[in-house]
N, C-alpha and C positions, 0 to 999 in steps of 0.2 A: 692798208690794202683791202678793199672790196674784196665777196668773192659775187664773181658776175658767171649769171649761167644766159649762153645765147642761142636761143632756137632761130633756124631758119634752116630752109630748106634748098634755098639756091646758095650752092658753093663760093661762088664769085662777093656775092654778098655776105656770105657767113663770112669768107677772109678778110675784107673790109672791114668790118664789126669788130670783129675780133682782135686782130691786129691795131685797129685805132684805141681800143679799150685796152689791151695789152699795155701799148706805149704808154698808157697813161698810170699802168703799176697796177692795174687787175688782177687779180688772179680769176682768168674766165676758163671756164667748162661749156664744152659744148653737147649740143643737141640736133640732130640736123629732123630732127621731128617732133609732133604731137606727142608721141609716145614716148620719146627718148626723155622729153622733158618730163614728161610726168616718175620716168623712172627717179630720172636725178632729184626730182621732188620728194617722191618717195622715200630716197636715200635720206634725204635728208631732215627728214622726219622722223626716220628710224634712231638718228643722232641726235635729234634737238624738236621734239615735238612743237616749238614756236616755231621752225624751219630758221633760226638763229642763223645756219650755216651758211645760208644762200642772204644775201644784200639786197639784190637786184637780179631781177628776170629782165633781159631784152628779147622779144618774142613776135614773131613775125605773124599776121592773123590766118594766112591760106597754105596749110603745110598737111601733108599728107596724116594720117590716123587722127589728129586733134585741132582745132584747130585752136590760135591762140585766146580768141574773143571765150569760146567755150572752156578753155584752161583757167583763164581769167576768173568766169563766172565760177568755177568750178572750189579756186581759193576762195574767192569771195565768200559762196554759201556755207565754206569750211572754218570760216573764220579765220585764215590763215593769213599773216599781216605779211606778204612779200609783196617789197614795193616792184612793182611790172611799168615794163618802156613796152609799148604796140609799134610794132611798122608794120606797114602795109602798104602798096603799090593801088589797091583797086578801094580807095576810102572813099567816103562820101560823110556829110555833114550828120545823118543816122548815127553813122559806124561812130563816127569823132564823140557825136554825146555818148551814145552807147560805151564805150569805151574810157572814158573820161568820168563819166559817173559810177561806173564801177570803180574808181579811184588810181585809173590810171593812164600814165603818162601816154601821149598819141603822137605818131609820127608818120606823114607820107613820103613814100618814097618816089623820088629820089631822094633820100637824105641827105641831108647835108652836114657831115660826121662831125664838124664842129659844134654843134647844137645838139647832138644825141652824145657825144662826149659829155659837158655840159650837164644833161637833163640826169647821165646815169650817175653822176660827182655830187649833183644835187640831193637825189633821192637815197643814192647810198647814205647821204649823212643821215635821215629821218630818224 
């Protein structure tokens, strides 16, 4: 069992996530912000300085305090190997490299949950 942590900040869509990644035997934690997630980072740094604890970040890019492209960037310059899924509603081909070359996984929304199912099974194996 993963442990999956899900930031987003529209409800409707965090249930979605959530519950699709559940079904599939997650153990997901959630975030419903910039800031929640970086607590849960936090946390889990405190326990396991690789961030061992956390598998998988799925992380929405436009969420109030942080946003996730700046989260992203934020592990990245820390050195910190958590494999990260981006969704985002407002992408464009920038955002996808940008994104992608940070080393991680891109997804516009509308998703289509069998394919972010999928991408999170894959990455949690790394």
């Amino acid at each position: 069992m993963s442990r999956v942590v899900v930031a987003e900040d529209d409800p409707e869509m965090w249930r979605l996530v959530v519950e699709a990644l559940r079904k599939d035997g997650h153990d997901v934690r959630e975030a419903s912000d910039g800031g929640r997630l970086l607590v849960h980072l936090a946390e889990a740094f405190d326990r396991d300085p690789s961030l061992g604890d956390i598998d998988v970040v799925v992380c929405d890019v436009r969420m109030p305090v942080c946003s996730g492209v700046e989260l992203l960037e934020r592990l990245v310059e820390a050195r910190w190997r958590v494999p990260f899924v981006v969704m985002t509603a407002f992408g464009d081909e920038e955002l996808r490299r940008r994104v992608e070359g940070l080393g991680a996984v891109f997804f516009e929304k509308p998703l289509r949950l069998p394919d972010l199912r999928a991408a999170v099974a894959r990455v949690a194996r790394r």
